[in-house]
Steps between C-alpha positions, in 0.01 A plus 500: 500500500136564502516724854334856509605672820294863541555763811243643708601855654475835498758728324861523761370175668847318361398284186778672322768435742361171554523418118856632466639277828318191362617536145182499375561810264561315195164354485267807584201656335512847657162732401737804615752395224256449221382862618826609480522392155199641401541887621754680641485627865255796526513823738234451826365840676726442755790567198657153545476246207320237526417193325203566242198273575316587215593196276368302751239312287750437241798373753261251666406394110891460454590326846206247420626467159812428575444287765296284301793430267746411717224258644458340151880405586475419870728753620517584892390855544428740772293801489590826680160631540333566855194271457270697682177411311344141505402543116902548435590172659225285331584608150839356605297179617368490172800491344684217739201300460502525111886429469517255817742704696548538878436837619598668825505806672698616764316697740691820646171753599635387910685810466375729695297817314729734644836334411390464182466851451848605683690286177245627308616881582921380443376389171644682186292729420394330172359186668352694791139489520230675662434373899131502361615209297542347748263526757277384173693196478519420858120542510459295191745187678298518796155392281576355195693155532709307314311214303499113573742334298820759598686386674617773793871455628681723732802677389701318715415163362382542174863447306500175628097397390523625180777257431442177265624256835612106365322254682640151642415239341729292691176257624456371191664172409540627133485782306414447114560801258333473143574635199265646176238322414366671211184259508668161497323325728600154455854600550385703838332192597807211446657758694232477788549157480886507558437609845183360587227757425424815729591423797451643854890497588623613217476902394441581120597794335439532143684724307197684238483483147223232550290543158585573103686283275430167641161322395379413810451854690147399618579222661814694685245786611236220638821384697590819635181672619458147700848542654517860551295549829789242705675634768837352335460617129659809380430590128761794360334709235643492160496733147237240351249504847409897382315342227303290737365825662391642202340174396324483863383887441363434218780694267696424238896404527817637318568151428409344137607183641258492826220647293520228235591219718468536840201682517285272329665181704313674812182577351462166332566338873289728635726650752388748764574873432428567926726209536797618291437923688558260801799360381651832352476662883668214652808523275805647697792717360747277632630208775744597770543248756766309747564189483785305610704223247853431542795746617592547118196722499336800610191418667315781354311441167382774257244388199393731238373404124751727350817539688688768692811599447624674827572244848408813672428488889139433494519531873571888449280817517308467204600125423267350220261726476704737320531261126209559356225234445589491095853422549376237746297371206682610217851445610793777514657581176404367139326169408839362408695610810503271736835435509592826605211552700620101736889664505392791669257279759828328538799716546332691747534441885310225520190483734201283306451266243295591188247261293307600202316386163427737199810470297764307394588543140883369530367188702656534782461170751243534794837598698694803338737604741495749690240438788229489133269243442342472143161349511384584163572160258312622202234243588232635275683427179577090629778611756478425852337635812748575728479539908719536757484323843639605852526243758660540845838369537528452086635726222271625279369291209382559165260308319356485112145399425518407088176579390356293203150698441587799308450721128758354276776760403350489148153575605685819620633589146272583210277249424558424101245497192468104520357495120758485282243612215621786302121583409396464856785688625399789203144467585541588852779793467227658274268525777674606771530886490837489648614385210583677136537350176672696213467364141764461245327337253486164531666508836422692856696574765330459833631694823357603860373866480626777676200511754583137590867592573456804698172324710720166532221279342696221429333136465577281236426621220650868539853353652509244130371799236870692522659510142275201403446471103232259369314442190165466611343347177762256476567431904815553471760662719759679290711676756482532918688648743543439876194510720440731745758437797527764812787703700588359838234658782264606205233229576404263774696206357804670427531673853837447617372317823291245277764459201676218728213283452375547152871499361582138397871457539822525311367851369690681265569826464543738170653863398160662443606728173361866485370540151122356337380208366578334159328217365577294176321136378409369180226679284275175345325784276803641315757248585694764696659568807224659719640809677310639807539714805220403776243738318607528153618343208598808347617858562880676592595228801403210277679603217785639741481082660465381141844634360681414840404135493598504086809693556628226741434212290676688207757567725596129536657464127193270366200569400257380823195635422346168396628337731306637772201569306510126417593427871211699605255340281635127590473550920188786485694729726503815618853696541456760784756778485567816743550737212795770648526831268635763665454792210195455439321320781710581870363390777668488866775336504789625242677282215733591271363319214225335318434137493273233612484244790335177400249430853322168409344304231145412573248276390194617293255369669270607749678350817777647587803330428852550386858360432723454782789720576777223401269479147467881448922522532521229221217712275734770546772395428363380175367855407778675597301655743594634843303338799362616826747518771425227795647683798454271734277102651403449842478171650266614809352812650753600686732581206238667299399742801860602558543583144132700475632729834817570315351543172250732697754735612506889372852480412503109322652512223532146278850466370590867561176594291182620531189263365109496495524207726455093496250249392468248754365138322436210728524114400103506414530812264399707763619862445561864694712769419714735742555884385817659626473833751714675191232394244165600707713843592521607154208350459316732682736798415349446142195570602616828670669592190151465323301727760803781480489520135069527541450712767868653596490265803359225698170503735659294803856579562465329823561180284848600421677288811845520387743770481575419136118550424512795641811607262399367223107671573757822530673419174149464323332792626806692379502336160111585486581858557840570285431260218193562212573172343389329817179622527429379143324186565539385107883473573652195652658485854603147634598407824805381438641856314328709787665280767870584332445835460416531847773296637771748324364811594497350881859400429544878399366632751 
């Protein structure tokens, strides 16, 4: 927790000893350390070795730094320094002021001067210091004070201040616990209602995450400042509040969302900026209190807006103050562990019981198990504010809150072209600039640019203009392939914690094929089959496409070339292939032959659209052609998120076999796609094997996490040094043949 404990005392006055007893040495910044580390011991005139003082300016630069890290994080920390100077303890002051932290210091200068300098003489010789040191320090504690705003304790006592202490709450006739807001204030206020407003018997504690996603954050900050000054209010800090400060201060945020959204809710209302500074102090880490319900459970309550993991004795030495404040807020473990993080709360001795918001991707009730109470209900996507209420004599109870003023799940997705205007739609790709058209003759192809991938500028238009082929004079759309859809966690809406509410249920799921894209439609200008890749309509991998798809319809016994060109033409589709050719086109994951996978057929036209799965099986079967595998349809959440943590895993492997990954579609035509652990490995080893055969290595081999990497960095450099070819960037090396190769000569070895 936010708690800063410092020493004041001269050198053999005990703050060593006293550290060590108190187990304190785990969470010290030690100047004599940092000097330690920053010169070795040096030779005095009296010919004993000393430590070297003159880093000094450059230790204190260190200590400071450091200690101004680990307060970014909230971490308890005590300083072994002697504190002499009033300067030194008000740049501390500073600091505890700036990051909200307690401070102490525990006075020891009662020693007398001359005991002092007895230890000071049985010292080892390395830590012994001159008894003019200390007179100078004596003289200096004697006339220079400790600031207001320290707190002095006693040694005797001062384990027992410092810790966090819960309070009894045991007067109040109720005690209500609410969960994340995340600006819905209409839901915040039925909930109000439920229990009859703020009342003076009843204590509140709200569990943080007040603002951001919700469309009603200025109306649930007016509500809070007015609320926040009452004796029986406590209001928990959570991740989104940091952005309030910043806001308050005049900054900017790390958050797109509060900076698009929220911000301008609370400067169109007018809110306060003093106000909202006044509200950020008054937050609190966490609740610890006593209060007493039934036999069936301990009386003592612990409420965090992440989660803990550990029932630890929080009547101990240290107690709460040693988790750190971001874990309070944050939560232990991963985003998505929260089961393990309530089984360990649970199977320990069990002393307290636990309450938080923050997460809840596998929807958990408001009661988990194991002593945990889940108040996070997802109520800023139409789910339900949840709280918990403690009443004397009663068992806990859990209540939900449905909240009916909220962003629609598809306002969260991207918002469509609603023209369905080829010329419009032509008109306006030409004038973005994150947008290129290539000409072949009468028809372009249209695709996002490089600078709009790598900078993440997607809108629109850039997601639509991928493997789009229109003739502009006529207004026509030839050919189109899929729009723009995202990997799980790569943008706001497809964060694993939001994917529960923009995911309309039964999703399906499909084997996401490692090779590139092949597209085929009917060609109005030379009454032809149109053949395409999403840039090109000509070149090596569209002739490469071109033979596969003609080789399987002659490979049925009949002639089915007009067929499709004639099926084509009747239905103005668009056949999307993945396009697999290991010879001349490996990717990451191997095959042992060529062939196509027929993906979709889709609509020319500038909405999205396509065929359904059951009609896509039939158009293959027709063709001849083989179809994309459907791995797997989930009825509800639940069943998609246990299948995303096992398809997650390092080692999954689907059917025995390594694959790129899944395409997740929902019911609305919603999609996302999952890439396996194997496939972003090798992904990334590709990458490595580019930089070896460049430069004969890589700049950061602290990116190589995995003892594999590492070998197969090894097996590279080698390569780089015993093999000419190698270096010869004209000559092809794939993945795939590199990967073998280094496999056998590991099985060699």
């Amino acid at each position: 927790m936010r708690t800063l404990l410092l020493f004041r005392g001269a050198p053999g006055c005990g703050k060593s000893t006293y550290i060590k007893e108190h187990g304190l040495s785990d969470y010290v910044l030690s100047a004599d350390q940092i000097r330690m580390l920053c010169g070795s011991p040096i030779q005095g005139t009296d010919g004993y070795m000393a430590i070297t003082q003159k880093n000094d300016k450059y230790v204190w630069q260190v200590l400071f730094q450091m200690l101004e890290t680990r307060m970014m994080h909230g971490d308890f920390t005590v300083i072994d320094a002697t504190n002499s100077k009033t300067v030194e303890m008000n740049r501390y002051k500073d600091l505890a002021k700036k990051y909200r932290y307690r401070i102490f210091i525990i006075d020891m200068t009662g020693l007398p001067i001359e005991e002092c300098k007895r230890r000071n003489a049985g010292r080892d010789t390395i830590r012994r210091v001159p008894e003019a040191v200390i007179d100078n320090m004596y003289a200096r504690f004697a006339t220079q004070k400790i600031p207001s705003g320290i707190k002095v304790l006693s040694p005797e006592t001062a384990m027992d201040e410092i810790q966090f202490h819960s309070i009894d709450l045991n007067g109040y006739e109720r005690i209500v616990m609410v969960g994340d807001v995340h600006g819905c204030y209409t839901a915040l206020s039925s909930a109000l209602d439920f229990f009859g407003g703020i009342r003076n018997d009843i204590f509140y504690i709200f569990c943080g995450d007040y603002i951001d996603r919700g469309i009603e954050n200025a109306q649930v900050v007016q509500f809070l400042t007015s609320i926040m000054d009452r004796p029986n209010v406590c209001l928990l800090e959570g991740n989104h509040e940091r952005w309030l400060y910043n806001w308050s201060h005049d900054e900017r945020s790390h958050s797109d969302v509060f900076e698009q959204k929220t911000r301008r809710e609370l400067e169109e209302a007018g809110i306060d900026k003093k106000r909202v500074r006044q509200l950020y102090r008054r937050l609190h880490q966490c609740a610890y209190f006593t209060y007493e319900t039934t036999d069936a459970y301990s009386p003592d309550w612990l409420v965090t807006h992440g989660g803990l993991a550990n029932d630890q004795d929080y009547h101990s030495t240290l107690g709460l103050i040693a988790i750190p404040t971001y874990q309070m807020i944050h939560g232990v473990g991963r985003y998505q562990e929260l089961d393990k993080v309530s089984f360990a709360w649970g199977v320990k001795t069990h002393r307290a019981n636990q309450v938080f918001g923050h997460r809840n991707i596998q929807e958990y009730p408001i009661d988990m198990g194991h002593y945990c109470y889940d108040l996070e209900g997802k109520v800023e996507f139409g789910g339900s504010l949840r709280f918990l209420i403690l009443e004397h004599g009663k068992d806990p109870a859990g209540y939900e809150i449905k909240n009916t003023v909220f962003a629609k799940p598809e306002e969260v997705k991207e918002t469509p072209v609603q023209d369905n205007d080829v010329t419009v739609l032509v008109d306006s790709m030409r004038q973005s600039k994150d947008v290129q058209e290539k000409s072949f003759g009468k028809i372009s192809a249209f695709n996002f640019t490089r600078n709009a991938f790598y900078k993440g500028n997607w809108n629109a238009l850039t997601t639509k203009a991928r493997g789009l082929f229109i003739a502009p004079d006529d207004g026509r759309i030839i050919a189109r392939g899929y729009e723009k859809f995202f990997k799980i966690n790569e943008r706001d809406e497809t964060k694993i914690e939001n994917l529960s509410s923009v995911l309309k249920f039964p999703v399906s799921a499909y084997v996401k094929e490692n090779g590139y894209l092949g597209l085929v439609s009917y060609d109005p200008y030379a009454d032809d089959l149109f053949f395409a890749t999403k840039g090109s309509i000509s070149g090596d991998m569209v002739n490469a496409f071109k033979e596969m798809l003609l080789g399987q319809l002659r490979s049925t016994g009949k002639d089915m070339f007009d067929d499709l060109k004639q099926y084509l033409k009747e239905t103005n589709l668009t056949l999307a292939f993945e396009v697999i050719d290991p010879v001349n086109d490996p990717h990451i994951i191997e095959y042992d032959s060529a062939h196509i996978v027929l993906l979709d057929a889709i609509i020319n036209q500038v909405q999205f659209s396509k065929l359904s799965y059951e009609t896509l099986v039939i158009v293959a079967n027709l063709f001849h052609f083989q179809v994309k595998e459907k791995a797997a349809e989930f009825a509800n959440w639940q069943e998609f998120y246990a299948w995303y943590e096992a398809a997650s895993a390092p080692d999954y492997l689907y059917h025995d076999h390594h694959i790129e990954g899944f395409v997740f579609e929902d019911s609305d035509g919603y999609m996302v796609k999952l890439k396996t652990a194997y496939y972003n490995n090798w992904k990334f080893m590709r990458s490595v094997v580019e930089s070896v055969r460049k430069y004969g290595a890589i700049r950061y081999t602290s990116s190589l996490t995995t003892k594999e990497q590492n070998e197969f960095y090894g097996f590279l450099r080698q390569k780089y040094a015993d093999d000419s070819d190698f270096k010869d960037r004209s000559k092809r090396y794939d993945i795939i043949s590199l990967r073998k190769e280094f496999f056998r000569s590991r099985a060699d070895k």
